[in-house]
C-alpha positions in Angstrom: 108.4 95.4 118.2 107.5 98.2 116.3 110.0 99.3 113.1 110.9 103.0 113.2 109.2 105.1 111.0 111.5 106.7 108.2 111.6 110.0 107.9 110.6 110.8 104.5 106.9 109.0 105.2 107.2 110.9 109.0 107.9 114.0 107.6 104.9 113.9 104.7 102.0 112.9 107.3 103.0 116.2 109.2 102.4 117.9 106.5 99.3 116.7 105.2 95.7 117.0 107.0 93.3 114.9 104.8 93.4 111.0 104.5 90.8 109.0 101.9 90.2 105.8 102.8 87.7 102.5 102.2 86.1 100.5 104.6 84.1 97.3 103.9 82.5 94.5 104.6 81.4 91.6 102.9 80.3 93.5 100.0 79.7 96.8 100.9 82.2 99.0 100.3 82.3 102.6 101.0 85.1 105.7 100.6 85.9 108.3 102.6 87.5 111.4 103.2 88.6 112.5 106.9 91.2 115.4 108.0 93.3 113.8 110.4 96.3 114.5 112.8 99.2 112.4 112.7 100.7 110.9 116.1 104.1 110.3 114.9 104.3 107.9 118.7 102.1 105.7 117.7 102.1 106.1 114.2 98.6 106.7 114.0 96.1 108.8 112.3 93.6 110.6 114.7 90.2 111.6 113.3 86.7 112.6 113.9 83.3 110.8 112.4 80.2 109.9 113.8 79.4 105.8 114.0 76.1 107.1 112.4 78.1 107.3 109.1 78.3 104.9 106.5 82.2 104.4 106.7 82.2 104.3 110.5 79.5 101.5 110.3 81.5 99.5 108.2 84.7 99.7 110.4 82.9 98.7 113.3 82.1 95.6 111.5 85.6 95.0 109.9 88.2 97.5 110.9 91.1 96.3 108.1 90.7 100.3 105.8 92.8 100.6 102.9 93.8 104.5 102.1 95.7 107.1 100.1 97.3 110.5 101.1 98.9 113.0 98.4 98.5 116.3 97.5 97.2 117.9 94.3 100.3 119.2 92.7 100.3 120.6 88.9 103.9 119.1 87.9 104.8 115.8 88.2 108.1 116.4 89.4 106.2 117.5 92.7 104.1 114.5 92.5 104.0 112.9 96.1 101.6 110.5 98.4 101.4 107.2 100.5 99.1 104.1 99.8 98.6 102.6 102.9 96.9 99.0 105.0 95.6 99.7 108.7 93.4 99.0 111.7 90.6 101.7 112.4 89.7 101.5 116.2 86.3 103.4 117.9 88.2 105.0 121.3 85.8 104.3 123.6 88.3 104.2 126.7 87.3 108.1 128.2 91.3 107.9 128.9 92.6 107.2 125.2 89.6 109.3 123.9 90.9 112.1 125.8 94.3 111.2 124.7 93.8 111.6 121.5 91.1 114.6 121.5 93.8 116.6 122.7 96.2 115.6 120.4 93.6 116.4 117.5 92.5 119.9 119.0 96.0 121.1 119.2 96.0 121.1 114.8 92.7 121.7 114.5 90.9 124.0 117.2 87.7 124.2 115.4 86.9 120.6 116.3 86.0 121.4 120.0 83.3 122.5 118.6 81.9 119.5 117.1 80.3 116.6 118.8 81.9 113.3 117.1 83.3 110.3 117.4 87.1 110.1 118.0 89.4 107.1 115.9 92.4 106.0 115.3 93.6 104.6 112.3 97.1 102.6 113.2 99.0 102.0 110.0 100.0 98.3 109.7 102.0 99.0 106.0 103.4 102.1 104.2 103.9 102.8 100.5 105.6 106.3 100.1 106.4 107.8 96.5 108.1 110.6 96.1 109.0 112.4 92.6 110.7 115.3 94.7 114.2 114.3 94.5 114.0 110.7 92.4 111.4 109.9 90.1 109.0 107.6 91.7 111.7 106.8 94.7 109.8 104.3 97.0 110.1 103.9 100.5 108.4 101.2 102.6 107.2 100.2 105.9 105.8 98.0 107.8 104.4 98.0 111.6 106.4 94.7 112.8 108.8 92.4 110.9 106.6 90.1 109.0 107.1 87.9 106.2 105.6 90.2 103.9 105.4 88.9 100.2 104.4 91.9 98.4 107.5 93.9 99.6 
């Protein structure tokens, strides 16, 4: 069973659009940076890249991405972000695809204009920090209850 999501972590992926992550394989690693829509449901990033790319070739051979969100704020009091584990998935169902193209078109429009490949990236772990109302106040989460040892 899924563990709710805490609000704090909820609350910052609505208000971002652009996720950096790495995919790799063996040992080829690659970066990457993807604007995204967050399905709060499933927590679940939605994003658009072509297999062709370098990233996307990696995930379709191991699809374990690491990743960072945060903004680019001047004072470190406003200094926030999340460090994250997940799975990155191809949608290849027409259904989910669809699914999941209209949730993305709804934040960004533009993108029915682009032919790409649609993915979701279902967070498995959580790191939030936030300097907004503690200094470097943590928050965690994970997917499921697991015996997790770097929590």
């Amino acid at each position: 069973m899924m563990n709710p999501l805490p609000k704090p972590i909820s609350q910052f992926l609505k208000e971002k659009h652009i996720v950096s992550f790495t995919a790799h394989y063996r040992e080829d690693f690659w970066a990457a940076n993807c604007f995204y829509v967050f399905d709060e449901q499933k927590v679940r990033l939605i994003v658009m890249t072509k297999t062709t790319t370098r990233h996307a070739q990696l995930m379709l051979k191991n699809n374990h991405i690491v990743g960072t969100i945060a903004g680019q704020p001047n004072k470190i009091k406003d200094m926030e972000g999340i460090q994250f584990t997940a799975l990155a998935h191809l949608l290849e169902n027409q259904e989910e695809r669809k699914k999941a193209f209209d949730i993305y078109i709804k934040k960004q429009p533009l993108a029915k204009l682009v032919n790409s490949d649609i993915w979701e990236i279902s967070f498995t772990e959580i790191k939030h920090t936030s300097n907004k109302l503690i200094f470097a106040n943590k928050t965690h989460w994970i997917r499921e209850e697991i015996n997790n040892p770097h929590l």
